[in-house]
C-alpha positions as CSV (number, residue, x, y, z in Angstrom):
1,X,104.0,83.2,100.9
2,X,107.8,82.8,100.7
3,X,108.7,82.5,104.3
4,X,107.2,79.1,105.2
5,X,108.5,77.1,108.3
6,X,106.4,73.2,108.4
7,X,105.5,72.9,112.3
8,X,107.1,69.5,112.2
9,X,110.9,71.8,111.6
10,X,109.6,74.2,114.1
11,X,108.9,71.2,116.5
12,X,112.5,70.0,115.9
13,X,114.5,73.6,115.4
14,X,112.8,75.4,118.2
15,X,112.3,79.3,118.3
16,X,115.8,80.0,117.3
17,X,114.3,78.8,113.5
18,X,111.6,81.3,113.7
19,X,114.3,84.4,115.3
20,X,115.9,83.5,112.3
21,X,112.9,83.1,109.6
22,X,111.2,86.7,111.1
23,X,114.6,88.7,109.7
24,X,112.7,88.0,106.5
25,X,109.2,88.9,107.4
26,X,106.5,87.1,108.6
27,X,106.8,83.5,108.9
28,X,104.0,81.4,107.9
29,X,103.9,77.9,109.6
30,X,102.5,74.9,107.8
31,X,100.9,72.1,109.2
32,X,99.4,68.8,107.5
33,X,100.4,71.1,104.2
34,X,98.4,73.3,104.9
35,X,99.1,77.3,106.2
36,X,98.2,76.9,109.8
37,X,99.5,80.1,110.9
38,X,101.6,83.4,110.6
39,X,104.2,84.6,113.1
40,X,105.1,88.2,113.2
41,X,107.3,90.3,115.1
42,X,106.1,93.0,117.7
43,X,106.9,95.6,115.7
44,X,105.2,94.3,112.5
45,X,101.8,92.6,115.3
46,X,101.9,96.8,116.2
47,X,101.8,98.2,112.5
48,X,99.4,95.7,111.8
49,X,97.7,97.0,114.7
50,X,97.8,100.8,113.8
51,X,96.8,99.9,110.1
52,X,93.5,98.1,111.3
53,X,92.5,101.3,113.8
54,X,93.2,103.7,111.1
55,X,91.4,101.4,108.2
56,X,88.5,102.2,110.8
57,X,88.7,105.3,111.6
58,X,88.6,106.0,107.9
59,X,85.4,103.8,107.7
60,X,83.7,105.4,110.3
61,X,83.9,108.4,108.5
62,X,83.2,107.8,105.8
63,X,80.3,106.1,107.1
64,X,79.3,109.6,109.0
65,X,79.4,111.5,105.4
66,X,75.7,112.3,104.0
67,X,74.8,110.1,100.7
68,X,74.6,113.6,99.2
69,X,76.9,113.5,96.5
70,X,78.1,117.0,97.6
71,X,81.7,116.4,98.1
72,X,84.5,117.0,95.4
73,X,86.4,113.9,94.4
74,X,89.7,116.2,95.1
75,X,88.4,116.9,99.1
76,X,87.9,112.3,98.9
77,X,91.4,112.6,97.8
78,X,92.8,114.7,100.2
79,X,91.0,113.3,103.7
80,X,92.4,109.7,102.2
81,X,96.1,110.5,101.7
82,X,96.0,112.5,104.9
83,X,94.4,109.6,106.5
84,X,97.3,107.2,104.8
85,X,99.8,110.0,105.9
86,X,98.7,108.9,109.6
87,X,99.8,105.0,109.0
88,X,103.3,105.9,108.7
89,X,103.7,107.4,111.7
């Protein structure tokens, strides 16, 4: 957690102190020292998005697979990284 903003200098800086902290990720805001919260962009709120839907895509499927035991570890392999190949997009 390196990009840290209290709430007390977000109370006193205003938004233009988060504009500034988000060039460096997500900011995470502390309050009573404690992490209260975590500020992203859009762009990173949509990847984050994306990432969760195809996290559950990939569990749905693999919930839908037969307890079988009949498929190779190199077809696991392949359905994951093209299923990771989709989160880049």
């Amino acid at each position: 957690m390196e990009n840290v903003i209290s709430a007390q200098e977000l109370k006193r800086r205003g938004i233009g102190a988060v504009d500034r902290a988000l060039r460096e990720g997500p900011v995470h805001v502390i309050r009573r020292n404690r992490p209260s919260y975590v500020i992203l962009s859009e762009e990173q709120y949509r990847r984050l998005l994306e990432y969760g839907a195809a996290a559950e895509r990939l569990w749905d499927r693999l919930q839908s697979v037969a307890p079988s035991g009949n498929r190779r570890a190199a077809d696991i392999e392949a359905a994951v990284a093209s299923e990771r190949g989709s989160w880049d997009d």
